[in-house]
C-alpha positions in Angstrom: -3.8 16.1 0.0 -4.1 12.3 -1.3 -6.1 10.2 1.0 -4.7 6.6 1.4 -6.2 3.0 2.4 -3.7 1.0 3.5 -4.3 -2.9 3.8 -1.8 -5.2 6.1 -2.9 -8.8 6.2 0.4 -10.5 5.3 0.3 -12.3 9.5 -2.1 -13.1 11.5 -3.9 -9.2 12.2 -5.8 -7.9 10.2 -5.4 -4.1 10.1 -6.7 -1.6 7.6 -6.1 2.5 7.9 -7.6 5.8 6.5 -3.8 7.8 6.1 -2.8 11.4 4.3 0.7 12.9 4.7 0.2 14.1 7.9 -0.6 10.7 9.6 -2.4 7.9 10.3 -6.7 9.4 10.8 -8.1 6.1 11.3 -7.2 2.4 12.2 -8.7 -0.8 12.6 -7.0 -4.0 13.9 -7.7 -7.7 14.8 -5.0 -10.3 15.6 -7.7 -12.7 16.7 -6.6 -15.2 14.8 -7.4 -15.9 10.8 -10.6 -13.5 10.4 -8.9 -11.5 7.6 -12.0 -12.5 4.9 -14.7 -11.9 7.6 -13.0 -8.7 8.6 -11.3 -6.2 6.0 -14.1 -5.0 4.1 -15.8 -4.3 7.1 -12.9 -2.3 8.6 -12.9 -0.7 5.5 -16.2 1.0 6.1 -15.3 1.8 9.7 -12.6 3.8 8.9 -13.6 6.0 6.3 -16.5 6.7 8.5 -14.3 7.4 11.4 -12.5 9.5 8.8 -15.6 11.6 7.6 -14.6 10.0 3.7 -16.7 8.6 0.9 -15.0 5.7 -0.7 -14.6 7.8 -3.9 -12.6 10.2 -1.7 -9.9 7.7 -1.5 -6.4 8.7 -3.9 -4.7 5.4 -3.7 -4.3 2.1 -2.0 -1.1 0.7 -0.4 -1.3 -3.1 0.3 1.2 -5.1 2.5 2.7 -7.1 -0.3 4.6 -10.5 1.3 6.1 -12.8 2.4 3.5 -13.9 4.4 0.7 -15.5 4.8 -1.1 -17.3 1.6 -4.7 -17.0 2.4 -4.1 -13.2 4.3 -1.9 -12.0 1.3 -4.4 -13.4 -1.2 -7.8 -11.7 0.0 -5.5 -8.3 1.1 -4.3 -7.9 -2.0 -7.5 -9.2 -3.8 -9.4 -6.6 -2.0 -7.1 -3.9 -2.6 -7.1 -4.4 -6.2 -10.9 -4.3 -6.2 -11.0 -1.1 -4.2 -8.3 0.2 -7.5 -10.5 -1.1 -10.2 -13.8 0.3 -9.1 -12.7 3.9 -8.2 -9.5 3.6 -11.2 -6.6 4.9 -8.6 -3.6 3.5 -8.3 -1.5 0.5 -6.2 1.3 0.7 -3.8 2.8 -2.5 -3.1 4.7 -2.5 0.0 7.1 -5.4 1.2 5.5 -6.9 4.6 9.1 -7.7 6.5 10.5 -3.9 5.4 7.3 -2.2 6.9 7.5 -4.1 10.1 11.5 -3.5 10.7 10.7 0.2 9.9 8.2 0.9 12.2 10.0 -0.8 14.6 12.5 1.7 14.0 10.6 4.1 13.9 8.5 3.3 17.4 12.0 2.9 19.4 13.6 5.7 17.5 16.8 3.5 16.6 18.6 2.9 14.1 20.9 0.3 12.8 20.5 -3.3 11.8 16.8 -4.7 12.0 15.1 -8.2 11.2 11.8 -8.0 10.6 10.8 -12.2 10.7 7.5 -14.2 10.2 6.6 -17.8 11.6 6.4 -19.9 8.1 5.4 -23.0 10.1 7.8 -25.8 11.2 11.1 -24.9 11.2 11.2 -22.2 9.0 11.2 -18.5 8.3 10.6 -15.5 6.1 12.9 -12.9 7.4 14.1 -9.7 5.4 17.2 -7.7 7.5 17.3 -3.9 6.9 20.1 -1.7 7.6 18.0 1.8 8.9 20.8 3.5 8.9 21.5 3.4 4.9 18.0 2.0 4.4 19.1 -0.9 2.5 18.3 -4.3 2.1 21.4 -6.8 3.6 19.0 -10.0 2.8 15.2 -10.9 2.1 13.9 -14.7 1.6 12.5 -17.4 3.2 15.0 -19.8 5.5 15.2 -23.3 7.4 16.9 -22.5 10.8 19.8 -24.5 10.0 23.8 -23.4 9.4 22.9 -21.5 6.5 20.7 -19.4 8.1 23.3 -19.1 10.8 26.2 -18.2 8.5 23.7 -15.2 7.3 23.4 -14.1 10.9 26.9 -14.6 11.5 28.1 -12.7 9.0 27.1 -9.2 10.6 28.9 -7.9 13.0 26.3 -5.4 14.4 23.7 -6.6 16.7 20.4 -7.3 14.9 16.4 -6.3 16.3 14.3 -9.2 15.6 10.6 -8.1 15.0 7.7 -9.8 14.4 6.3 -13.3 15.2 9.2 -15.3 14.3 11.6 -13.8 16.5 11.1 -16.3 19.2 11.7 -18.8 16.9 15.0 -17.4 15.9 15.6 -16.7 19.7 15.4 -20.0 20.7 17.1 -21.5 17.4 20.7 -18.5 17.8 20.6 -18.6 21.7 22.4 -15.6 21.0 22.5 -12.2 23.6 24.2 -10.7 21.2 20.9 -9.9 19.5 17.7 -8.5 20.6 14.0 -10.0 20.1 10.7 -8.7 19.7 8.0 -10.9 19.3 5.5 -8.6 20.8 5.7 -6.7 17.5 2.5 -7.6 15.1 1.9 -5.9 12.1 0.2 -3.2 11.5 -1.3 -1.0 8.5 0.1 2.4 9.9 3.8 1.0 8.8 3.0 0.8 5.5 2.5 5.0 5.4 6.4 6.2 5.1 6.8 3.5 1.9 3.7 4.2 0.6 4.0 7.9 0.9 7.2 8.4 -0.9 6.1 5.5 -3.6 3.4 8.1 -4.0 5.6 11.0 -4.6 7.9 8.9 -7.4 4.6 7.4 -9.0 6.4 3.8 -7.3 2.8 2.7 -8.8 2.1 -1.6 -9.6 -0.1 -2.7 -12.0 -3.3 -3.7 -11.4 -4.6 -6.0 -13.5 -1.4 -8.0 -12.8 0.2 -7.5 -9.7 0.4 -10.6 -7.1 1.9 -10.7 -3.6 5.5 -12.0 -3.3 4.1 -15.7 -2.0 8.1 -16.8 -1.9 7.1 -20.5 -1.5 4.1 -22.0 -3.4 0.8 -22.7 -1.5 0.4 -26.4 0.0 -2.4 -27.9 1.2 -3.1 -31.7 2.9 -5.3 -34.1 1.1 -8.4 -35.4 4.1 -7.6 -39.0 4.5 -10.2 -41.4 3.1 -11.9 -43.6 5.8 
């Protein structure tokens, strides 16, 4: 039976699990704030201790792959990749929005259509909506809460589950009781078992060497004023 790390850093928690196919054996979490560097390798060690594992025990790592975060995708999916090269096992790359609508699906044991959405600062969004019903992808990018983003919304009929920190956002932006929102929903490593498990079974493996996380938009950063 594979043993799998999983590594989910694409928000704000940090949250890194010792999984098999039967379940989730061990979990660690954080949504402190930005700790991800400070905290993921250490987690790491907790739970294969928690587990009764050696590091060399581990199969296969599954990382939460984007949108998300720059820095928390960059030093997840740096670390996972280390954690491959060392023991030579392979990489799951999971899509961060996807993992959050399913286990929000799979938590409230509903189905239907589900919006799993991210805070991207200002007045914009990554947001990927899932159909759970045919499991299939309606739309996945990054958005500015404007009429376009409206029109996407607009043009399905259902009602929609927002998850994750952006539903607030989107909330406040649709004023719409059509729709439900879940903001209280974080992230979490155990949502990337179902993918990971059957990208296991199909060999759904990426490659190591050159792999990076789906950033969508590029990394900015402000210049310090000058006194």
């Amino acid at each position: 039976m594979p043993n799998f790390l999983l590594i989910e850093t694409a928000g704000s928690v940090c949250s890194v699990a010792i999984a098999n196919e039967t379940g989730v054996i061990s979990i660690r979490e954080n949504d402190e704030g930005q700790q991800h560097a400070a905290l993921v390798t250490v987690f790491i060690d907790q739970v294969l201790k928690e587990a009764d594992l050696k590091i060399s025990e581990l199969n296969v790592v599954a990382v939460s792959a984007g949108p998300g975060s720059y820095t928390g995708l960059r030093i997840g999916v740096s670390t996972a990749k280390g954690v491959c090269f060392g023991l030579q096992i392979p990489l799951i790359a999971v899509d961060s929005l996807q993992s959050l609508a399913s286990g929000f699906s799979e938590e409230k044991k509903q189905t239907g259509m589900v919006c799993g959405v991210f805070d991207a600062r200002r007045d914009e969004v990554y947001f990927g909506i899932w159909n759970e019903k045919s499991n299939s992808i309606i739309s996945s990018r990054s958005a500015i809460l404007n009429d376009e983003f409206l029109s996407i919304i607009n043009s399905i009929k259902a009602p929609i589950s927002f998850v994750g920190n952006g539903a607030e956002k989107v909330k406040i932006f649709l004023s719409n009781e059509k729709h439900q929102y879940h903001p209280q929903l974080k992230s979490s490593a155990k949502y990337l078992l179902p993918s990971a498990l059957k990208k296991f079974s199909e060999k759904d493996f990426v490659d190591v060497a050159y792999f990076e996380p789906n950033y969508i938009k590029p990394f900015y950063f402000a210049e310090s004023k000058k006194v």
